[in-house]
N, C-alpha and C positions, 0 to 999 in steps of 0.2 A: 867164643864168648859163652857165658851161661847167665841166664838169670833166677831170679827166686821169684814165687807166687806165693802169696798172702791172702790169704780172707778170714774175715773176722764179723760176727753178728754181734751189733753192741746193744746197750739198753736202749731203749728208746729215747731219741734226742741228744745225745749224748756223741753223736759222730761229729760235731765242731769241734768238741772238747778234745777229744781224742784226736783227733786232727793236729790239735795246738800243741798236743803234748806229745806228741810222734817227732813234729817240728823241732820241740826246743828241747829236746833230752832225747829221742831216740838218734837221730840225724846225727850228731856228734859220736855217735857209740858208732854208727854204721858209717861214718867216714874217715874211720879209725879203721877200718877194713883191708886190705892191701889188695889192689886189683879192682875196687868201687869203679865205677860208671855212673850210673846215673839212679834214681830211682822217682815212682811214681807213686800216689796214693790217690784213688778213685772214691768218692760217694756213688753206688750202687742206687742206694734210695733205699727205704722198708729197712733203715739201720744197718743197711751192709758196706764195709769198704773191704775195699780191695788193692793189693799193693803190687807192683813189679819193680825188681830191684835188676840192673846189670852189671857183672862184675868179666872180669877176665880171664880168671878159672874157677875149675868146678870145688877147689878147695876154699874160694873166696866165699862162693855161694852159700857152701854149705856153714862154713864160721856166719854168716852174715843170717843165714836163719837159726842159727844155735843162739848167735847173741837176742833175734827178733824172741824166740821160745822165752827165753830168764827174761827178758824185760818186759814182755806183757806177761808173764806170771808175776813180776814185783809190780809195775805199775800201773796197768790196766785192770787190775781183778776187780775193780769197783764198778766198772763200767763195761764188762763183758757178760753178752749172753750166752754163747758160745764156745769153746774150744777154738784154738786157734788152729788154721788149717794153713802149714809151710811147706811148700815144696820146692826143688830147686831141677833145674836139667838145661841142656845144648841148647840155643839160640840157632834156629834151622833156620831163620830170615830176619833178616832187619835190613831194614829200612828211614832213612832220616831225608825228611824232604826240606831240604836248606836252599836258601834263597842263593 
């Protein structure tokens, strides 16, 4: 398994929005992905989120942050303060605690 790390400093106030629209237009782009898992998106607080994505291999990962790079250069540039920061690598543990 591999997953991908995301973080991102938006404007201020502005991480609901982006939230909404990670939701309804990136998700369909990254479920499109071959090897997808699962993915997460965190409010940090002080305008930071943060994402982890799991996919299957490390060729999933790395398309799933190429896609994450173009689509917050086309859709997020209004509401970023920062550079987006993608990385992807091996999944040394995981863990799911199921009823």
């Amino acid at each position: 398994m591999f997953a991908t790390y995301r973080k991102l400093k938006v404007n201020p106030g502005s991480a609901a929005e982006v939230a909404a629209l990670i939701q309804a237009e990136y998700m369909p782009l990254l479920d499109d992905v071959p090897g997808f898992v699962s993915y997460t998106l965190v409010d940090l607080g002080d305008d930071e989120i943060t994402s982890i994505g799991v996919f299957q291999s490390a060729e999933s990962a790395a398309e799933a942050n190429a896609r994450a790079k173009s689509w917050v250069g086309e859709r997020l540039s209004p509401f970023v303060a920062t550079p987006l920061d993608a990385r992807e690598g091996a999944v040394l543990v995981n863990y799911l605690d199921t009823p």
